[in-house]
C-alpha positions as CSV (number, residue, x, y, z in Angstrom):
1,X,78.2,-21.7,-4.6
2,X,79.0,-25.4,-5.6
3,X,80.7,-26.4,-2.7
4,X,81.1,-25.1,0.7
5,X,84.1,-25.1,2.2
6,X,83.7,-24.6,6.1
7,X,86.9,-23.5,7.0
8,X,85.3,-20.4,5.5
9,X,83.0,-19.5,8.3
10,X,85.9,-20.2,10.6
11,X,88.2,-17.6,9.3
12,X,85.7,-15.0,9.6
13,X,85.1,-15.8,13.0
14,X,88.7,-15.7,13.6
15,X,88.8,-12.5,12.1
16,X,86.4,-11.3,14.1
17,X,88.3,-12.7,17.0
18,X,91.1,-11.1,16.3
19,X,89.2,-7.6,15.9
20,X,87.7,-7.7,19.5
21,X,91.0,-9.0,20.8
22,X,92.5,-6.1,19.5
23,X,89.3,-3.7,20.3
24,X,89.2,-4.7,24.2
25,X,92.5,-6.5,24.8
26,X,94.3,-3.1,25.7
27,X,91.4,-2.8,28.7
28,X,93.3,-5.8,30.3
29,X,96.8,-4.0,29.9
30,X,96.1,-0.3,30.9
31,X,98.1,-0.2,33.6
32,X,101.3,-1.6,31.3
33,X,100.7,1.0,28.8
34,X,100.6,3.8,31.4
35,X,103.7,2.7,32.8
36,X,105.4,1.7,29.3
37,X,104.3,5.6,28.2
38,X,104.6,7.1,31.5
39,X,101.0,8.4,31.5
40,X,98.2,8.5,33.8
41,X,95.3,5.8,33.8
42,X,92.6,7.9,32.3
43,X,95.1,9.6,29.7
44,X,95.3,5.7,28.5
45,X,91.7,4.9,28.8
46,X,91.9,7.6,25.5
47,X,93.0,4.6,23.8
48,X,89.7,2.8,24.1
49,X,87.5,6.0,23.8
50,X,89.3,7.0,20.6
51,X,88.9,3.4,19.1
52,X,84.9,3.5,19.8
53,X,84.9,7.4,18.6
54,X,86.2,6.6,15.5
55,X,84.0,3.2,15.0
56,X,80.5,5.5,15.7
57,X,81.3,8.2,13.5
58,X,82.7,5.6,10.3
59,X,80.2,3.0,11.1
60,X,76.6,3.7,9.1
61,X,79.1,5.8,5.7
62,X,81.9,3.3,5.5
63,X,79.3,0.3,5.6
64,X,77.1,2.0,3.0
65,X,79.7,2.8,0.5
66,X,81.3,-0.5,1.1
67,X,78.0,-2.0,-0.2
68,X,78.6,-1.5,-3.7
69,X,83.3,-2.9,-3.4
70,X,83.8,-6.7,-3.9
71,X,83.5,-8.2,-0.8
72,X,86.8,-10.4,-0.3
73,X,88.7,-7.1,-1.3
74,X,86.7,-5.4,2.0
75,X,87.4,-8.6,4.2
76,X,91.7,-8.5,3.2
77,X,91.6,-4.6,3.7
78,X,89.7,-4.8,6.6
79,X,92.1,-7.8,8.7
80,X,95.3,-6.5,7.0
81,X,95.1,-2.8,9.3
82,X,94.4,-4.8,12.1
83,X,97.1,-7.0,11.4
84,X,99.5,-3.8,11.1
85,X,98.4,-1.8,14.0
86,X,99.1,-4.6,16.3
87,X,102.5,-5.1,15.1
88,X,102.8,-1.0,15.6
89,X,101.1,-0.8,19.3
90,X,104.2,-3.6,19.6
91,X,107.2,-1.6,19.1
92,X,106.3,1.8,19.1
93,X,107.6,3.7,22.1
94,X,105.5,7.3,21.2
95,X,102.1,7.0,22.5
96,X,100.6,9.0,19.4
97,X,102.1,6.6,17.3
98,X,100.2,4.4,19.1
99,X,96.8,6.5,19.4
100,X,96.7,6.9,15.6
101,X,97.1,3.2,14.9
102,X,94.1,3.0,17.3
103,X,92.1,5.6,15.1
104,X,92.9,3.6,11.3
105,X,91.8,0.1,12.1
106,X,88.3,1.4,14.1
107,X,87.3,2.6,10.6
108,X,87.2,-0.8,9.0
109,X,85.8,-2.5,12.5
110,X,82.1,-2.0,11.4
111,X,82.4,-2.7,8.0
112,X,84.3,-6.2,8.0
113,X,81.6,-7.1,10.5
114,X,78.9,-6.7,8.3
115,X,80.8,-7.8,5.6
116,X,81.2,-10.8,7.4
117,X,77.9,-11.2,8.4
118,X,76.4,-10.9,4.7
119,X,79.4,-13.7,3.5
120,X,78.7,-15.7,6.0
121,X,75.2,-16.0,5.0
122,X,75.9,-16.6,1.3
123,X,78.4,-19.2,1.6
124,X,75.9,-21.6,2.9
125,X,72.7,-23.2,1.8
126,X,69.5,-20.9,2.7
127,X,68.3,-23.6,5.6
128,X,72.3,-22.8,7.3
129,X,72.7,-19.4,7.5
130,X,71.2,-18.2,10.5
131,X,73.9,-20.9,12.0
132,X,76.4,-19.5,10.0
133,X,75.9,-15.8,11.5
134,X,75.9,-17.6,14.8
135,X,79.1,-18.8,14.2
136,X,80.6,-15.9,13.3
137,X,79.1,-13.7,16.1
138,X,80.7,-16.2,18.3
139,X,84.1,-14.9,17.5
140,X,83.0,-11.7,19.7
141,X,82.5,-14.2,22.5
142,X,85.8,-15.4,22.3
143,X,87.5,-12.6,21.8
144,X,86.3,-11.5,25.7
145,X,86.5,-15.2,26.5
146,X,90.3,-16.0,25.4
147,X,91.8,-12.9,23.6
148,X,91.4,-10.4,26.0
149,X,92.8,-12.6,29.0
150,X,95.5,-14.5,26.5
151,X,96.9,-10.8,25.9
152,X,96.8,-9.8,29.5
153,X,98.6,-13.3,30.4
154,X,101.0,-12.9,27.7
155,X,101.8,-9.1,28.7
156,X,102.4,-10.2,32.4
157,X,104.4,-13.0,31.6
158,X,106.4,-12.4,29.0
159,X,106.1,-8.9,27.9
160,X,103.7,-6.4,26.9
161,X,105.0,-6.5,22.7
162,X,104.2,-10.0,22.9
163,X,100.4,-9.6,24.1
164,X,100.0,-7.0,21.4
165,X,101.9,-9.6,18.9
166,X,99.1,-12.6,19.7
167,X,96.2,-10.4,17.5
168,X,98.7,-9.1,15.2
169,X,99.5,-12.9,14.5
170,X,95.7,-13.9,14.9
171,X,94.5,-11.1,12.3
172,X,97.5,-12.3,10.0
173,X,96.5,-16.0,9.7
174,X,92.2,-14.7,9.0
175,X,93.9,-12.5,6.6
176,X,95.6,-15.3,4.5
177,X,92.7,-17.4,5.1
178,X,90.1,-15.0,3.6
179,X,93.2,-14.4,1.0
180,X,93.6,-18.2,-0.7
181,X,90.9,-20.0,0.4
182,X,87.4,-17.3,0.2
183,X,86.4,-16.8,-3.6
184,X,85.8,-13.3,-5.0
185,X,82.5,-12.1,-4.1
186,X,81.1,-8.9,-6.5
187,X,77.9,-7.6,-5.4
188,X,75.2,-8.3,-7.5
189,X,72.3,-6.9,-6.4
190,X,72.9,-3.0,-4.6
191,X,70.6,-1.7,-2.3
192,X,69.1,1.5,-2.8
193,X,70.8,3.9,-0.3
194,X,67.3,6.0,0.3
195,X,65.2,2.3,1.3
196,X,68.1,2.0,4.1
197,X,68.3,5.6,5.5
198,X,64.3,5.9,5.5
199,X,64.7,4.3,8.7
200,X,66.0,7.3,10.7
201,X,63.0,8.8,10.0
202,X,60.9,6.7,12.8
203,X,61.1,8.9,16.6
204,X,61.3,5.5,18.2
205,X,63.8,3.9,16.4
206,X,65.7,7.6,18.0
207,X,65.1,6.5,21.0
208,X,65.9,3.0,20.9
209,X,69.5,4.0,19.8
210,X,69.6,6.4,23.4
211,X,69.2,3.1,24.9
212,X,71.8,1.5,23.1
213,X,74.2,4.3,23.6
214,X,73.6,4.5,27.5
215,X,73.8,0.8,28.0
216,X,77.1,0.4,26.5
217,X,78.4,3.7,28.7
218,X,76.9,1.7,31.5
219,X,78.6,-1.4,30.5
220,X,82.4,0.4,29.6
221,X,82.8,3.3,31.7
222,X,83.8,0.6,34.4
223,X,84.6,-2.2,32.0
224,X,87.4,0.0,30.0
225,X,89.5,0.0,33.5
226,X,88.6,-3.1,35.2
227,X,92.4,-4.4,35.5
228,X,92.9,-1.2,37.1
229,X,90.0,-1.7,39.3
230,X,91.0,-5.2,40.6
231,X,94.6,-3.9,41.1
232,X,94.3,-1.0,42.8
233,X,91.1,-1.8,44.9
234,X,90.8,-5.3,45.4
235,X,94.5,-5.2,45.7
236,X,95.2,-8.1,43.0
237,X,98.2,-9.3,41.4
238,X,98.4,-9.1,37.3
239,X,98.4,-12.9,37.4
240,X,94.8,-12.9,38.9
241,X,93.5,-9.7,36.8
242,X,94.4,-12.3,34.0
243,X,92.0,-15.4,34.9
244,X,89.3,-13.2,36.1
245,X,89.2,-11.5,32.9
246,X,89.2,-15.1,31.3
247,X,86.9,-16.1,34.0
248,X,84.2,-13.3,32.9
249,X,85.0,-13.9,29.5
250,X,84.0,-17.2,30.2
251,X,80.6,-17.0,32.0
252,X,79.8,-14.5,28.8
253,X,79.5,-17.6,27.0
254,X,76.3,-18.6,30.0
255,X,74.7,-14.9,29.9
256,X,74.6,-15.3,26.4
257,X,72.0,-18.4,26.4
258,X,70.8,-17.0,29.2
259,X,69.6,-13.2,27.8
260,X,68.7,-15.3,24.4
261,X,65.7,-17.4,26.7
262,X,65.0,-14.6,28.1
263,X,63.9,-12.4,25.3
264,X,62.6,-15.3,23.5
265,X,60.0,-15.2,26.2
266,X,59.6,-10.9,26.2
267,X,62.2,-8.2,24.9
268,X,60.2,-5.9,26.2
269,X,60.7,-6.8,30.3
270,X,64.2,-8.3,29.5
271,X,65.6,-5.0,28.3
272,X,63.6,-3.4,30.9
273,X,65.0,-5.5,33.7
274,X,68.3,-5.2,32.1
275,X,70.2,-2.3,33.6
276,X,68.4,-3.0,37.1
277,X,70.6,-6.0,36.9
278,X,73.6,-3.9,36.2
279,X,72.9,-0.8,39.1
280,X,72.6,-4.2,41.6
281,X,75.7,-5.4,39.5
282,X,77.8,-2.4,40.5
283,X,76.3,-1.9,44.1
284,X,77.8,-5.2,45.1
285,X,81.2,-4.1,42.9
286,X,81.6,-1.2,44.9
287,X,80.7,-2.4,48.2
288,X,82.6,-5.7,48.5
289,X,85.1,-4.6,45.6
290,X,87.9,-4.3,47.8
291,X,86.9,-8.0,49.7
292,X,89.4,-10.4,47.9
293,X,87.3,-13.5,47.8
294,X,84.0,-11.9,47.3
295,X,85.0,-9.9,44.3
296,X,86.4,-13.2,42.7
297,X,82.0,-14.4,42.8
298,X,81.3,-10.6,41.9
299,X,83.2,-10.9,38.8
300,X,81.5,-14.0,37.7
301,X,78.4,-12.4,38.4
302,X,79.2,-9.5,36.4
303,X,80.6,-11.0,33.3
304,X,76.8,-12.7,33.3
305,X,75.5,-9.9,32.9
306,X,77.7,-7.8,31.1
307,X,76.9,-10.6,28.4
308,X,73.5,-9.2,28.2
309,X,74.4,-5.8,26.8
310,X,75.3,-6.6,23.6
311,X,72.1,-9.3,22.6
312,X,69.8,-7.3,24.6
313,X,70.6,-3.5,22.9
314,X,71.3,-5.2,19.1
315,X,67.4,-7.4,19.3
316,X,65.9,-3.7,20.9
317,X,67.2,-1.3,18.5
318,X,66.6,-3.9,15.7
319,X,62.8,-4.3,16.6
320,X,62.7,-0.6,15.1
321,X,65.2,-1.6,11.9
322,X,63.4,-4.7,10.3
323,X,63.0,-2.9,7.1
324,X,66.8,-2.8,6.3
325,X,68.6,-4.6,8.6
326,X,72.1,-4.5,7.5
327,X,72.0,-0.8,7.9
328,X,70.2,-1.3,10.9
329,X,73.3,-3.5,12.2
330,X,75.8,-0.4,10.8
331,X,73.2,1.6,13.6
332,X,74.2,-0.2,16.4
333,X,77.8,-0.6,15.9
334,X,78.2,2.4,15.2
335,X,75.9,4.1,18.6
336,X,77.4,1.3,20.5
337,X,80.6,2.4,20.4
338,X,79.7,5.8,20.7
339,X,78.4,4.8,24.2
340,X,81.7,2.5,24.7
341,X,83.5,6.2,24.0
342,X,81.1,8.4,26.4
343,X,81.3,5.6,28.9
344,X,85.1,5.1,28.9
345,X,85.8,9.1,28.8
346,X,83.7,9.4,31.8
347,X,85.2,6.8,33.6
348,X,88.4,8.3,33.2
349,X,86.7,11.6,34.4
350,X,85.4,9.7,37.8
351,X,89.1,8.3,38.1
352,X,90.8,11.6,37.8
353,X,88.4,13.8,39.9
354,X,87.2,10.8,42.9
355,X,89.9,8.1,42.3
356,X,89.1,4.8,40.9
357,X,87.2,3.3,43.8
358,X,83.8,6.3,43.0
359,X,84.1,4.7,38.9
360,X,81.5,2.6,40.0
361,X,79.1,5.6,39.9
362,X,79.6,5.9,36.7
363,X,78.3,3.2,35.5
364,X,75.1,3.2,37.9
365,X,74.1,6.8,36.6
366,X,74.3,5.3,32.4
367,X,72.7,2.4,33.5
368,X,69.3,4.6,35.2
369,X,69.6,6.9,32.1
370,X,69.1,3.7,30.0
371,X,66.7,2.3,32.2
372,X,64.8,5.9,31.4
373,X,64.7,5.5,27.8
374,X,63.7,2.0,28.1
375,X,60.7,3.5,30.4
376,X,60.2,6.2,27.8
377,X,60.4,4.0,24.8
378,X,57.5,1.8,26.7
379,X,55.4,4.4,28.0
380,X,55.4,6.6,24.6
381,X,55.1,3.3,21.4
382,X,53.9,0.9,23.4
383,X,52.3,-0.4,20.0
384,X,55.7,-1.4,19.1
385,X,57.2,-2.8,21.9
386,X,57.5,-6.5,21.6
């Protein structure tokens, strides 16, 4: 293209933004939902679970059969159901209403971001694209950073429509962004669909994709209820559940650079030493949890290395997807979430049968299973282990 306009790149991180906001803001309002809907905790934990579900099974088809559709035509689909949903999770006062507008939008989630990802790279010169992907990856950041805390804040302080309003509004400006200002964008070279799904043919690449999936159960089977953790056990007010999810959000931005030096220098022992740092993570969670200043350091602690998860399992899984890559991104959305769903259904599970203090266990036993595979992973290819 002639001229870049950058504005570009910053609507697609926005609409990222407003996907993760809309994703993970609901883990910051549970316990409004439950008593807006009159249901238990774990009965709306579903509404994460079912999100994730739907985003693991849709991920790797959707994203291949988008492949071949004009791109800006994917992008306004995509935002517009997020746009929508929001505005229906708002108003709606039947909690299947609001389950179902959790299950439409998950179906586009993967493929507007690697839609996303590809446009972002195209609209710049060659030598500025890798910044450009950077740029729009940081809308995930932000989203835990401001989005999820901005709709917990709103919800406590206004009411709970108007936190679900912020990422309806959010989607709707990336929508009319992508909508007058990105260019039509027809695919012009399509990738054979047998050189992407050779891929799954590799055992290790199998069992990298266990380690994704238990690292993210580890991660959001105490994530997906921490407002709920904060209030009933550390006995905090909504008002401080809100700025110590913005706080976490926060220090996400420092784990970030943080895991990135880290596996410049090995992946190999960073992934290993990964969920160690989570099981000592949760120890000091569950036994200073209900400590009121010591779980305000815990949390900061945490959202470190919470941050780790997501560069940590996309660089491991990818080390066994260099041949196609984009496909290899569909891979780990897609098993992510399908950890995000086992990890959030179990939680719920620990909640129901131990009470909400024993979640932490949860979390500990996904993050030995993933320190397993990692072992396993290690032990059995060590020829490809970087």
């Amino acid at each position: 293209m002639k001229k870049f306009n950058p504005l570009l790149v910053f609507i697609l991180a926005l609409g990222v933004f407003g996907i993760i906001t809309t994703e993970m803001g609901i883990v910051g309002v549970l316990p409004e939902v439950s008593r807006k809907f009159q249901i238990s905790t774990s009965q709306a934990g579903s509404l994460v679970s079912i999100f994730a579900l739907v985003v693991a099974i849709s991920g790797p088809f959707i994203t291949l059969l988008a492949s071949r559709m004009n791109r800006k035509i994917i992008l306004l689909i995509a935002v517009f159901m997020f746009a929508i949903s929001n505005i229906v999770y708002a108003y709606t006062t039947i909690f299947n209403v609001m389950l179902i507008f959790r299950i439409i939008p998950a179906i586009f989630h993967p493929v507007f971001f690697s839609v996303a990802i590809v446009t972002a790279s195209q609209l710049v010169p060659p030598e500025k694209s890798s910044k450009a992907v950077m740029q729009v990856f940081a809308g995930i950041t932000i989203g835990f950073a401001f989005g999820v805390p901005l709709t917990s804040y709103l919800t406590e302080h206004i009411s709970l429509t108007a936190g679900f309003l912020f990422s309806g509004i959010v989607s709707l400006i990336a929508f009319a962004g992508i909508l007058f200002l990105l260019p039509s964008m027809p695919v012009k070279e399509k990738m054979s669909y047998g050189m992407q799904l050779r891929i799954l043919r590799k055992p290790q690449l199998w069992v990298n994709i266990a380690t994704v999936m238990f690292t993210f159960a580890a991660m959001f089977s105490v994530y997906s209820y921490f407002a709920e953790y904060l209030v009933s056990v550390s006995s905090m007010n909504s008002s401080w559940v809100s700025l110590l999810l913005m706080a976490f959000g926060l220090v996400m931005i420092v784990g970030n650079f943080l895991f990135g030096f880290f596996l410049q220098k090995s992946i190999s022992k960073t992934v290993m030493l990964f969920p160690l740092a989570y099981i000592l993570c949760y120890l000091l969670v569950y036994f200073f949890g209900s400590s009121y200043i010591p779980m305000i350091v815990i949390v900061l602690i945490w959202g470190i290395v919470h941050s780790g998860g997501l560069i940590v399992s996309q660089t491991w899984l990818i080390s066994e997807a260099k041949e196609a890559p984009e496909f290899g991104n569909s891979l780990f959305i897609s098993f992510s979430n399908l950890g995000i769903t086992v990890g959030a259904s179990i939680g719920g599970w620990f909640i129901s049968q131990w009470g909400i203090h024993q979640l932490i266990w949860s979390g500990i036993m996904f993050s030995l299973l993933s320190f397993i595979s990692i072992i396993m992973k290690i032990k059995l290819f060590s020829s490809s282990a970087a």
